[in-house]
DOKE-917718 format. One record per residue (C-alpha): residue number from 0; residue in one letter; chain; x, y, z. Coordinates in nm, 3 decimals. Layout:
N
<rec seq="NUM" type="A" mol="A" x="X" y="Y" z="Z"/>
...
***
This chain:
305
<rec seq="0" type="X" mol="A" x="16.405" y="13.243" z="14.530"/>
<rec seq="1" type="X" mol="A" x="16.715" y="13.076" z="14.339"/>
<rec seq="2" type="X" mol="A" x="16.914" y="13.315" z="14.596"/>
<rec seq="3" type="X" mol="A" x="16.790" y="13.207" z="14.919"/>
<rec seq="4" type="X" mol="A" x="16.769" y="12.810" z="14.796"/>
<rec seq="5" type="X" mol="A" x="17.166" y="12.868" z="14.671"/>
<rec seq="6" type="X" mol="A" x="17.194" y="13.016" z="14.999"/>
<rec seq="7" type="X" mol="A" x="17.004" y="12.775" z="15.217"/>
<rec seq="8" type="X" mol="A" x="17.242" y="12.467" z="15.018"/>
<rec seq="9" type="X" mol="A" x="17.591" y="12.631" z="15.122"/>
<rec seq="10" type="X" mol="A" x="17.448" y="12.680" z="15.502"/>
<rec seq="11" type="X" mol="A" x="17.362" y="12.331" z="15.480"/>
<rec seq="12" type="X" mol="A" x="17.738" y="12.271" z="15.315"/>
<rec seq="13" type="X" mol="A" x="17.907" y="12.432" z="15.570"/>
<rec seq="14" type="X" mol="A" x="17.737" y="12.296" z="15.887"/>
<rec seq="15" type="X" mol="A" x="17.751" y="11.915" z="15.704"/>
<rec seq="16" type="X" mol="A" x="18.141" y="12.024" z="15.656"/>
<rec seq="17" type="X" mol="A" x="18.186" y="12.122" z="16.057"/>
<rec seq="18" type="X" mol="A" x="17.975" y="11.849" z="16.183"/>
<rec seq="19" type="X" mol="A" x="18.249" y="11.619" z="15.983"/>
<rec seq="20" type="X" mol="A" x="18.524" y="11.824" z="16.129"/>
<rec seq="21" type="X" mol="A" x="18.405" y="11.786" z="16.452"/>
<rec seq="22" type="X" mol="A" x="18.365" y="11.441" z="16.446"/>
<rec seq="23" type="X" mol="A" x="18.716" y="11.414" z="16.279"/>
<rec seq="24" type="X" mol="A" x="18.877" y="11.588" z="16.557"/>
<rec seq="25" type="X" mol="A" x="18.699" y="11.437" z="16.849"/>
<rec seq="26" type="X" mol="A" x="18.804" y="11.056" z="16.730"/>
<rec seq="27" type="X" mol="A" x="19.116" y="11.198" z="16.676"/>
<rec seq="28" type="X" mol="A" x="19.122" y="11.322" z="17.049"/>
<rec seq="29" type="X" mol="A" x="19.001" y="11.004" z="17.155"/>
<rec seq="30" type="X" mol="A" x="19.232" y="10.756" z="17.005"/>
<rec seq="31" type="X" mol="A" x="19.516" y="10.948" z="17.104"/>
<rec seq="32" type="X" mol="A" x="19.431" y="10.953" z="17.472"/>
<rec seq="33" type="X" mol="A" x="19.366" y="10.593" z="17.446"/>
<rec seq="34" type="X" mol="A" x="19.746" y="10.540" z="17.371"/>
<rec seq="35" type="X" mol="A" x="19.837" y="10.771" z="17.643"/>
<rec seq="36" type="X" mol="A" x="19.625" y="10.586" z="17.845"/>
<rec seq="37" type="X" mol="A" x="19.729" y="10.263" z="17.708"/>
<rec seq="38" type="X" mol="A" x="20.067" y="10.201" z="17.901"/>
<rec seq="39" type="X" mol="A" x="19.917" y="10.348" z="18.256"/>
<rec seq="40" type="X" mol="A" x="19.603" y="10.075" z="18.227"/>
<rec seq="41" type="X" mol="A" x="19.877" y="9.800" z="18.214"/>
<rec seq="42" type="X" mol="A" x="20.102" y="9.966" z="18.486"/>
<rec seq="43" type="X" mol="A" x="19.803" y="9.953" z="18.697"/>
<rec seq="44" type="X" mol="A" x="19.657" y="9.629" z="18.575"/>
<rec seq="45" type="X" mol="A" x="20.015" y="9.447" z="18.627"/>
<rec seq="46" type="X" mol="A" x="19.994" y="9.628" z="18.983"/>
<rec seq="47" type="X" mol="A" x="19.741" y="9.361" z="19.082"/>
<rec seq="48" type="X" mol="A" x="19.820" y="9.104" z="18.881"/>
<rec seq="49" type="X" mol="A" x="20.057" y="8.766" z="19.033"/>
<rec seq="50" type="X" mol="A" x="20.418" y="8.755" z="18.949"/>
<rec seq="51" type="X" mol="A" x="20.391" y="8.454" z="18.792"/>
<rec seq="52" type="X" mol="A" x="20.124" y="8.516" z="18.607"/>
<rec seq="53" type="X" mol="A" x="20.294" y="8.842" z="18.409"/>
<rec seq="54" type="X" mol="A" x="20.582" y="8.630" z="18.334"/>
<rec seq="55" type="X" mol="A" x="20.396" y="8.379" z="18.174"/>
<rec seq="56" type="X" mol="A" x="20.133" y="8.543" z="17.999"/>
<rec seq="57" type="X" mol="A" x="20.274" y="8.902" z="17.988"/>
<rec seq="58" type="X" mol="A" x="20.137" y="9.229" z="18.020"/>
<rec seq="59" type="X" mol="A" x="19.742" y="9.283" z="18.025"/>
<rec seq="60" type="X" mol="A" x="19.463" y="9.523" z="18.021"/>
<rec seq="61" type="X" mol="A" x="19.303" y="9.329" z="18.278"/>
<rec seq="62" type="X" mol="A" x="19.445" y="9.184" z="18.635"/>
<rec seq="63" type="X" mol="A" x="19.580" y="8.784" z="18.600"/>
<rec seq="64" type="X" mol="A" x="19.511" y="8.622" z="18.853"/>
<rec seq="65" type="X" mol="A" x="19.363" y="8.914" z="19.054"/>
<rec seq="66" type="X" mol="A" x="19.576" y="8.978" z="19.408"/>
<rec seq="67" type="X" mol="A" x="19.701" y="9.262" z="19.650"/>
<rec seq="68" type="X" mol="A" x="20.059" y="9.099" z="19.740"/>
<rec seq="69" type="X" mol="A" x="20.260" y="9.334" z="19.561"/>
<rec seq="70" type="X" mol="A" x="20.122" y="9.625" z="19.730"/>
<rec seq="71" type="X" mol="A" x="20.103" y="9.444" z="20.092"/>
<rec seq="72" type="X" mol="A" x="20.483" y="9.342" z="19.986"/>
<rec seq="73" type="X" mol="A" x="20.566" y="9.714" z="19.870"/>
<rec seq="74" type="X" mol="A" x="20.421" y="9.858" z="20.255"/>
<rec seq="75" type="X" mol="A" x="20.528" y="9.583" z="20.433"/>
<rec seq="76" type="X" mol="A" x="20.880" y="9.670" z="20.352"/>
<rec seq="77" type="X" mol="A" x="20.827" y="10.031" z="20.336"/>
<rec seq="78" type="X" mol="A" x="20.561" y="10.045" z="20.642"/>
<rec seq="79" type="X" mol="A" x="20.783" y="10.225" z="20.865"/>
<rec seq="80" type="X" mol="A" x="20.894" y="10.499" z="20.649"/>
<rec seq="81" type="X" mol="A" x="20.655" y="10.537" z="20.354"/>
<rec seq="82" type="X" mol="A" x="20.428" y="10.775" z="20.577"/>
<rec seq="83" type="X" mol="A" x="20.777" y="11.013" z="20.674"/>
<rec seq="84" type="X" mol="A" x="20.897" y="10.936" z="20.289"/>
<rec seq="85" type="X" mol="A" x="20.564" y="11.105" z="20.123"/>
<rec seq="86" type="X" mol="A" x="20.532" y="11.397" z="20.397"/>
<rec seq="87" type="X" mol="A" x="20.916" y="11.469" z="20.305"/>
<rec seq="88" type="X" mol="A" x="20.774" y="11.456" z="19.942"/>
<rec seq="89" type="X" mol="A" x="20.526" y="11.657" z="20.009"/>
<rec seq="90" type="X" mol="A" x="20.672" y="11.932" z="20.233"/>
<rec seq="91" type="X" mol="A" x="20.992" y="11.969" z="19.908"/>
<rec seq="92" type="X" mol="A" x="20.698" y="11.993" z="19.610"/>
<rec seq="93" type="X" mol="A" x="20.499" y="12.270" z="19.796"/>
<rec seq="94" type="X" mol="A" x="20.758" y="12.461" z="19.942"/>
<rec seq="95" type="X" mol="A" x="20.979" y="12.409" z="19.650"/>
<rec seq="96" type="X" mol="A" x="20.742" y="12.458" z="19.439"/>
<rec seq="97" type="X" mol="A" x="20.615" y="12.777" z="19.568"/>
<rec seq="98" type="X" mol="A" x="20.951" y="12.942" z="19.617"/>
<rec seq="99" type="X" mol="A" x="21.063" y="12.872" z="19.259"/>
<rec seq="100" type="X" mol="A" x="20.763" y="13.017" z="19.085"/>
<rec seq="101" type="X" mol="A" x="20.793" y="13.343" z="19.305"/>
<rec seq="102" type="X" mol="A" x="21.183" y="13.341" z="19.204"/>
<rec seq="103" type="X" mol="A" x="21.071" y="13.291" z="18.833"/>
<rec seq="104" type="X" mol="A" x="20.785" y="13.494" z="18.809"/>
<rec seq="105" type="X" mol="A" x="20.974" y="13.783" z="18.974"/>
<rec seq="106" type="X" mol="A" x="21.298" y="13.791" z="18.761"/>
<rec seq="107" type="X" mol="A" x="21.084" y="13.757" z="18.446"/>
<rec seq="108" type="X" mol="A" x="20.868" y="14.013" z="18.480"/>
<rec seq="109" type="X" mol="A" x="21.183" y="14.221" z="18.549"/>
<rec seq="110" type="X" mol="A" x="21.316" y="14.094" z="18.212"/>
<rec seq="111" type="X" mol="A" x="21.004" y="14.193" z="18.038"/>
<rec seq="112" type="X" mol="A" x="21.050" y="14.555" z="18.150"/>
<rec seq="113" type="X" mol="A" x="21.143" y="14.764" z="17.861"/>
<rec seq="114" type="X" mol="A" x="21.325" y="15.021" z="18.098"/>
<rec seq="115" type="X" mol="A" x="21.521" y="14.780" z="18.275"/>
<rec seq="116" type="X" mol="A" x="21.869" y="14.932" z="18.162"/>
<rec seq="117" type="X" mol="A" x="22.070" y="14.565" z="18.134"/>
<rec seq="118" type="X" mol="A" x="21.813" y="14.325" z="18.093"/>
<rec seq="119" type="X" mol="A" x="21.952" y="14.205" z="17.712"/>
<rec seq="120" type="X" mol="A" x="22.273" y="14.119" z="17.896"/>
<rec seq="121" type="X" mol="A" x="22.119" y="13.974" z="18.200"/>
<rec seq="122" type="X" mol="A" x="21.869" y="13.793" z="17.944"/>
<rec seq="123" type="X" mol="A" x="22.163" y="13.615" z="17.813"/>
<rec seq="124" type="X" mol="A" x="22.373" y="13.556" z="18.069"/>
<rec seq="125" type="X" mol="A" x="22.047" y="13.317" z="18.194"/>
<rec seq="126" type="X" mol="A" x="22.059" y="13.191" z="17.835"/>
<rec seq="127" type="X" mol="A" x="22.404" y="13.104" z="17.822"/>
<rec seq="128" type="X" mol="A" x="22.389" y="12.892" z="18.176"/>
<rec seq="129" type="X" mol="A" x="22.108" y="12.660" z="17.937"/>
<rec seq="130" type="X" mol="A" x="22.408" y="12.626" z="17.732"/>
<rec seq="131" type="X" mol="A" x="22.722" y="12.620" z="17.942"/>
<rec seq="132" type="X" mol="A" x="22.796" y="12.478" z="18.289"/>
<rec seq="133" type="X" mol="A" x="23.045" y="12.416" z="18.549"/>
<rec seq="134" type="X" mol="A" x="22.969" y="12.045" z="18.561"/>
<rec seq="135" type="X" mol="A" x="22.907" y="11.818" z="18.863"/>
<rec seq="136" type="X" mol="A" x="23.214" y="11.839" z="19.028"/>
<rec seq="137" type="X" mol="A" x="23.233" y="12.187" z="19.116"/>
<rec seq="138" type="X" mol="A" x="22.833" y="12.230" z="19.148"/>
<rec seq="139" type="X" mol="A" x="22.851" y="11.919" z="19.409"/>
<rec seq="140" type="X" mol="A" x="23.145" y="12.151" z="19.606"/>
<rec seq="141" type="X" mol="A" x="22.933" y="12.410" z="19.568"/>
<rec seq="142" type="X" mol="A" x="22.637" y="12.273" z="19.733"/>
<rec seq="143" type="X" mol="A" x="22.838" y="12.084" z="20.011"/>
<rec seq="144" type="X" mol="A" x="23.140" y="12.347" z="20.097"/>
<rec seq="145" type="X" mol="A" x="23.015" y="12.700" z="20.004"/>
<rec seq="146" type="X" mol="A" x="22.587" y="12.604" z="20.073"/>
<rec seq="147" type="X" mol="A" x="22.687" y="12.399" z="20.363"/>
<rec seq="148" type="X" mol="A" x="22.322" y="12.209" z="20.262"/>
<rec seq="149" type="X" mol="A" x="22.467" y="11.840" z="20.353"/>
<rec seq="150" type="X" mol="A" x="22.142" y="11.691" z="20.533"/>
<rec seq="151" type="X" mol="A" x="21.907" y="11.948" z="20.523"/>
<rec seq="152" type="X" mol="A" x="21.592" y="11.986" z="20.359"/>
<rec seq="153" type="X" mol="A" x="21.712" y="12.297" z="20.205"/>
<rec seq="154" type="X" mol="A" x="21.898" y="12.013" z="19.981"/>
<rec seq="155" type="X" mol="A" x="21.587" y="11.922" z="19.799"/>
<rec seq="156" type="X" mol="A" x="21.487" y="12.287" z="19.705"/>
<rec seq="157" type="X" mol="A" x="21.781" y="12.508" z="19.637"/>
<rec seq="158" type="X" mol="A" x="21.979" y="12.320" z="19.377"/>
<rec seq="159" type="X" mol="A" x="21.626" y="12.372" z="19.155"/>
<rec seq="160" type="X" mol="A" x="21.439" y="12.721" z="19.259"/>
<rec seq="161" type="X" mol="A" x="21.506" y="12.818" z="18.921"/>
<rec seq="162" type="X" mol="A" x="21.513" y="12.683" z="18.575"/>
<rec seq="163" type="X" mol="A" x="21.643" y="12.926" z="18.263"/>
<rec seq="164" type="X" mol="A" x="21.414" y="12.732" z="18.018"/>
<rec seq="165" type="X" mol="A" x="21.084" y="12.794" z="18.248"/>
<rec seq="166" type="X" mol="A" x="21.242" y="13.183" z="18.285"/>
<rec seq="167" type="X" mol="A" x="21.215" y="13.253" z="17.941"/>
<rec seq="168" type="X" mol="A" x="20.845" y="13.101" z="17.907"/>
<rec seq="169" type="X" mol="A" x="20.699" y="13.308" z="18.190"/>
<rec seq="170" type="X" mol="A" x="20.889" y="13.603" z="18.022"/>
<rec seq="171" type="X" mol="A" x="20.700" y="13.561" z="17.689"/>
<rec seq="172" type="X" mol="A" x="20.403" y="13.498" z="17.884"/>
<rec seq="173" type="X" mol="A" x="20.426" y="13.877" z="18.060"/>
<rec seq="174" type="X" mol="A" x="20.533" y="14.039" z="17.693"/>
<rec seq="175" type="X" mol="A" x="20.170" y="13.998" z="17.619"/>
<rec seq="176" type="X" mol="A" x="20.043" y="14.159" z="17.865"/>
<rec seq="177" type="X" mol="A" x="19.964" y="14.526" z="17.733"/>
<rec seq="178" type="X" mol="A" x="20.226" y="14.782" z="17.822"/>
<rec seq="179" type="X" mol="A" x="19.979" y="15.143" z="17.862"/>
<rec seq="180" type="X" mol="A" x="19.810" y="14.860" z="18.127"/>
<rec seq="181" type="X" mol="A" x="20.104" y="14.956" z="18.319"/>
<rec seq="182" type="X" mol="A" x="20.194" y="15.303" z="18.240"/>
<rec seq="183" type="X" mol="A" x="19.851" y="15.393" z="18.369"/>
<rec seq="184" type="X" mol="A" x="19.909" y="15.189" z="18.718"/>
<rec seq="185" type="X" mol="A" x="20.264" y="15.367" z="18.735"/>
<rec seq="186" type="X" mol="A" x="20.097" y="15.681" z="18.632"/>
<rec seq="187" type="X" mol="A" x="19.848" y="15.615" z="18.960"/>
<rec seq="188" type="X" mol="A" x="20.150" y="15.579" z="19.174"/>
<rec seq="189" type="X" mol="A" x="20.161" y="15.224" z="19.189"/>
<rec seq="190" type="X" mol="A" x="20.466" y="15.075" z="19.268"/>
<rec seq="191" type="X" mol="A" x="20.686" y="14.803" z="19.073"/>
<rec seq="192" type="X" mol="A" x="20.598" y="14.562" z="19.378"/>
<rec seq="193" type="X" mol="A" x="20.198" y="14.621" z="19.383"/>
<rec seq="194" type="X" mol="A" x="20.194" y="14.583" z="18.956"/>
<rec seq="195" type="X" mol="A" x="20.370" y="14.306" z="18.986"/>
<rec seq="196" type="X" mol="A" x="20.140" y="14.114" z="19.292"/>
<rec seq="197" type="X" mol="A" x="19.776" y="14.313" z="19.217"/>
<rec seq="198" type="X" mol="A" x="19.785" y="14.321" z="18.817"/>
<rec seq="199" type="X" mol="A" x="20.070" y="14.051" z="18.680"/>
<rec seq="200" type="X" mol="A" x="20.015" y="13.773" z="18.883"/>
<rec seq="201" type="X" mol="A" x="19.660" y="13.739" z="18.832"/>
<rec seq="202" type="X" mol="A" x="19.635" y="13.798" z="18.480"/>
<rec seq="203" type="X" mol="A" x="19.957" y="13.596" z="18.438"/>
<rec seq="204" type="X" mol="A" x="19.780" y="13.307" z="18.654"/>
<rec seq="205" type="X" mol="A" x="19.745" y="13.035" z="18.376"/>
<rec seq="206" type="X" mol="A" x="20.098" y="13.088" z="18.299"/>
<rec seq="207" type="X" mol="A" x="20.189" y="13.047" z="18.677"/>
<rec seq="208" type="X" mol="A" x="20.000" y="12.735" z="18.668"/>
<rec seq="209" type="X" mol="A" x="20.157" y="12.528" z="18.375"/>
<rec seq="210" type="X" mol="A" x="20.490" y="12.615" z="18.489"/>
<rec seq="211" type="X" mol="A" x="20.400" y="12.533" z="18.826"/>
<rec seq="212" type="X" mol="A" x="20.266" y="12.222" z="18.739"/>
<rec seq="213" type="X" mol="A" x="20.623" y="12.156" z="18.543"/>
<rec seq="214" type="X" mol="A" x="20.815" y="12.224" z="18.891"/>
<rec seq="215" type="X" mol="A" x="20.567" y="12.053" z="19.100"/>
<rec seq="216" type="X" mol="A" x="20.637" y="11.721" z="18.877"/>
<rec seq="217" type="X" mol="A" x="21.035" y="11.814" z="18.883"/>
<rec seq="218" type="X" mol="A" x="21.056" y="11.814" z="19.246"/>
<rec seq="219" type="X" mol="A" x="20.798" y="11.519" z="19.304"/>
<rec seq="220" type="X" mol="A" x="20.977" y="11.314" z="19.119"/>
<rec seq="221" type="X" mol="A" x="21.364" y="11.426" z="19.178"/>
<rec seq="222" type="X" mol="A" x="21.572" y="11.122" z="19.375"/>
<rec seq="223" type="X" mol="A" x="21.933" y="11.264" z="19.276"/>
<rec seq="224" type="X" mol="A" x="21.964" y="11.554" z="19.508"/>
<rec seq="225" type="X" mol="A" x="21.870" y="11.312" z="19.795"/>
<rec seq="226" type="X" mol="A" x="22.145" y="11.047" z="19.641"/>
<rec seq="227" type="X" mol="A" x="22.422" y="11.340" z="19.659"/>
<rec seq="228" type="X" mol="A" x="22.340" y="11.579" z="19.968"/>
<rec seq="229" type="X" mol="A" x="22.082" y="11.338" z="20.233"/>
<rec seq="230" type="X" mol="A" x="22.225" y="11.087" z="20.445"/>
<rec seq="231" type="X" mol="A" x="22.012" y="11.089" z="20.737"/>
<rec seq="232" type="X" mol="A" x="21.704" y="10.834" z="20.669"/>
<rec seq="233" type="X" mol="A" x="21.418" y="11.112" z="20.821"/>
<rec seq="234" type="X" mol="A" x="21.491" y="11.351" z="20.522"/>
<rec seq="235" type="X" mol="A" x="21.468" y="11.090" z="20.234"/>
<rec seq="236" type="X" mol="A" x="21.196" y="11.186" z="19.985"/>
<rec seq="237" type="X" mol="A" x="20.954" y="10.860" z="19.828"/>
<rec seq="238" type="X" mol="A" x="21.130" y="10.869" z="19.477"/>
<rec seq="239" type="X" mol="A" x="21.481" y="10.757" z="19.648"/>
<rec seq="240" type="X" mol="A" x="21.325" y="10.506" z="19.928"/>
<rec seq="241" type="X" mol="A" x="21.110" y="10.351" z="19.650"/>
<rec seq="242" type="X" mol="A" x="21.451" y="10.353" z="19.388"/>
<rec seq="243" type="X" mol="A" x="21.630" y="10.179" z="19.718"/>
<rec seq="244" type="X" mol="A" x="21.340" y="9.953" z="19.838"/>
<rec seq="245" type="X" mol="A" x="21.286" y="9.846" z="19.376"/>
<rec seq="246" type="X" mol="A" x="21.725" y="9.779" z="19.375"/>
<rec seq="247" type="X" mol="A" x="21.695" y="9.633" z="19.646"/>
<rec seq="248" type="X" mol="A" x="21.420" y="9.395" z="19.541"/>
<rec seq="249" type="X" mol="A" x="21.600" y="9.331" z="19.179"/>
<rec seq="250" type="X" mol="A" x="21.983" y="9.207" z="19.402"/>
<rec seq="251" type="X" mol="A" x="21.774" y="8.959" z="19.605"/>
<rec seq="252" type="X" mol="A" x="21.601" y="8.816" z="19.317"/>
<rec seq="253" type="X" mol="A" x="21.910" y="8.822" z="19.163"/>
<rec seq="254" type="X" mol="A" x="22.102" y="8.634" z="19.439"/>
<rec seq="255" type="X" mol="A" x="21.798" y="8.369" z="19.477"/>
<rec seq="256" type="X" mol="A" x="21.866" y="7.983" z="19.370"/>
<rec seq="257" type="X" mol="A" x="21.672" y="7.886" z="19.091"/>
<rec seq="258" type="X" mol="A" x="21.440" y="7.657" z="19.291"/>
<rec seq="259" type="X" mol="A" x="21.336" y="7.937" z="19.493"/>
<rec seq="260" type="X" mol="A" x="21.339" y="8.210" z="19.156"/>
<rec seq="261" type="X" mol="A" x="21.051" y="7.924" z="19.043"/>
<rec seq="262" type="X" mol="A" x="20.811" y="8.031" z="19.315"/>
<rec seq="263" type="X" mol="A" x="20.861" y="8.383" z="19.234"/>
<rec seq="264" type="X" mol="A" x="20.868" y="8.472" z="19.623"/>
<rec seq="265" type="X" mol="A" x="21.031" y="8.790" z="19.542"/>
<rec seq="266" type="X" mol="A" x="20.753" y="9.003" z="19.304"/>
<rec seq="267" type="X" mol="A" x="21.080" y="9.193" z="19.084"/>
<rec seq="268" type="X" mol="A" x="20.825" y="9.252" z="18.767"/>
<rec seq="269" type="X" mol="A" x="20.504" y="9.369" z="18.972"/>
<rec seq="270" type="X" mol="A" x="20.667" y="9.611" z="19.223"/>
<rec seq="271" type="X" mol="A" x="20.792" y="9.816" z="18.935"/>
<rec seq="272" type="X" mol="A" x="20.384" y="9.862" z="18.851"/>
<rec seq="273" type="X" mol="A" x="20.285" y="9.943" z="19.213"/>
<rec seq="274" type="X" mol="A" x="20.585" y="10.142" z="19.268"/>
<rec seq="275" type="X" mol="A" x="20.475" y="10.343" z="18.896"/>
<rec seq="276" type="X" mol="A" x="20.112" y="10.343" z="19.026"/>
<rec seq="277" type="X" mol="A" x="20.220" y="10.484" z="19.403"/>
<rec seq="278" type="X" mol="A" x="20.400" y="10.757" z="19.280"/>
<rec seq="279" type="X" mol="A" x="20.211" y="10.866" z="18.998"/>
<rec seq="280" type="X" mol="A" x="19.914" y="10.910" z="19.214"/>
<rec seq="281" type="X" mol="A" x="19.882" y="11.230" z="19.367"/>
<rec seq="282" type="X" mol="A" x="20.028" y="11.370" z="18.984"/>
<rec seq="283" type="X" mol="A" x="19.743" y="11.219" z="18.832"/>
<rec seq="284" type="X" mol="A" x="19.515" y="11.378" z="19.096"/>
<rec seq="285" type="X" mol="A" x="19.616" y="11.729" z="19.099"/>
<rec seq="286" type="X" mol="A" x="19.636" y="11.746" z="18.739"/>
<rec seq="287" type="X" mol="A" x="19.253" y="11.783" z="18.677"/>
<rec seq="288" type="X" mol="A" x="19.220" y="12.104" z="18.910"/>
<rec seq="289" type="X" mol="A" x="19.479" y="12.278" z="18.683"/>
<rec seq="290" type="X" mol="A" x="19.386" y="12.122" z="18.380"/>
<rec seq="291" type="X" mol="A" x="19.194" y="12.438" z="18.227"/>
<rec seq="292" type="X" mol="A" x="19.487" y="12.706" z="18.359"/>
<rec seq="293" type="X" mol="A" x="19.755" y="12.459" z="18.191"/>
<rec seq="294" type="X" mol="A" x="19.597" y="12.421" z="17.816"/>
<rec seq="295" type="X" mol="A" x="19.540" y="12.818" z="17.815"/>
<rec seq="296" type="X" mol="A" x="19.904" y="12.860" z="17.944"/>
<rec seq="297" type="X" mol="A" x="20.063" y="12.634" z="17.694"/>
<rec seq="298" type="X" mol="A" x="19.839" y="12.784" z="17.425"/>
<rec seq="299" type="X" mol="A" x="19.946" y="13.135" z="17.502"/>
<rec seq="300" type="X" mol="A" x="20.293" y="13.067" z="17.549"/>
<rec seq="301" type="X" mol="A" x="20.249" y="12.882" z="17.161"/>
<rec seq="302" type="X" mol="A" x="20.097" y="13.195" z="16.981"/>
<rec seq="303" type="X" mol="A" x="20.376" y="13.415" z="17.148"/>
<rec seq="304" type="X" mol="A" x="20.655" y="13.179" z="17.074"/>
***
């Protein structure tokens, strides 16, 4: 009887001791989204707020003085080439997107073959690009003499298909996939290409996913290739119309007379929040669909370091 009641006192122990845990962790969760949510709230709150108002007052949780003008202010001066800006956008993230993480996903699961005869050295000649470059100058030649890229669309994607850094994840991510897995497909007569689409890719699909996600926001949010290589207005993406239309914005407030900078007719402080809010959007809206694929990518890619 002692026993069981010793027994039945440490149960109760060590379910009081994971409730606690539990309840530890999940505040713990909660306050810190709270501060990552903290500065979007007042992007988005400042978004509708008056220009006057947030330089008065400053920044808010909640809209002062509650109006649309910034954002009837941001398309009326974008209206005829915001809709061609996001489809540009759009068309580099999915394309560019795509084609990098076949690029990627292919060369590092040839670098996680153990029979690849080279791969060491062609491991770190990858590695020592991370380290080592030829520098703006000659990459800019490179792009405009030898690519030949100069106004095309192919501007936006090439300069970026791969990244060394996201290489070397996706590698560690395939060195845990089980090697006789393999042998016994080779054994089968599988080939190199049908392991690598039928067995790799879709056990390797929450690692495809977080680095996805990581070129998806590299490419969404990339304004410097267009700055270098685009010159024709159709092909600018939204990051470099919206960096235009916000300088833009900032030199006429800039050049205004003080009696008219009084009546705050030009909304410098509030664009920035519409402009945050505008292209943060469809980031903010993907993310949840790939939410569960990106923690168990990032976890996996953690335990195998």
């Amino acid at each position: 009887m002692a026993h069981h009641f010793t027994r039945e006192v440490k149960r109760i122990k060590t379910a009081l001791a994971d409730r606690t845990f539990n309840w530890f962790a999940y505040g713990t969760v909660s306050m810190f989204m709270m501060v990552c949510l903290y500065p979007l709230l007042l992007m988005l709150s400042s978004s509708f707020s008056t220009e006057k108002e947030i330089i008065q007052t400053g920044y808010t949780l909640w809209p002062k003085g509650f109006t649309l003008d910034t954002y009837a202010y941001l398309f009326r001066s974008g209206g005829d080439w915001i809709l061609s800006s996001y489809l540009v956008t759009i068309f580099v993230t999915v394309v560019g997107t795509v084609c990098s993480m076949l690029i990627t996903a292919m060369l590092a699961y040839t670098l996680s073959s153990k029979k690849l005869k080279y791969r060491n050295k062609i491991s770190l000649y990858c590695y020592f690009t991370m380290l080592f470059n030829g520098g703006l100058v000659p990459w800019y030649i490179l792009i405009v003499n030898y690519y030949h890229l100069t106004n095309t669309i192919a501007a936006l994607i090439v300069p970026y298909l791969l990244n060394v850094f996201f290489l070397f994840v996706m590698r560690s991510y395939f060195d845990t996939i089980p090697e006789p897995l393999l042998e016994s497909a080779r054994m089968d007569g599988a080939t190199e290409l049908y392991i690598f689409a039928k067995i790799m890719i879709p056990i390797a699909l929450p690692g495809i996913a977080t680095i996805s996600l990581f070129y998806a926001i590299q490419y969404w949010n990339d304004w410097w290739l267009s700055l270098l290589f685009i010159r024709d207005d159709s092909l600018f993406p939204l990051q470099y119309r919206l960096y235009n239309l916000l300088s833009n914005t900032q030199a006429l407030a800039s050049n205004m007379s003080q009696h008219a900078a009084d009546k705050v007719a030009v909304p410098t402080v509030t664009v920035k929040a519409a402009i945050t809010m505008v292209t943060i959007g469809p980031i903010l809206l993907v993310f949840p669909f790939i939410q569960r694929f990106f923690v168990k990518g990032l976890m996996i890619g953690a335990v195998k370091g």
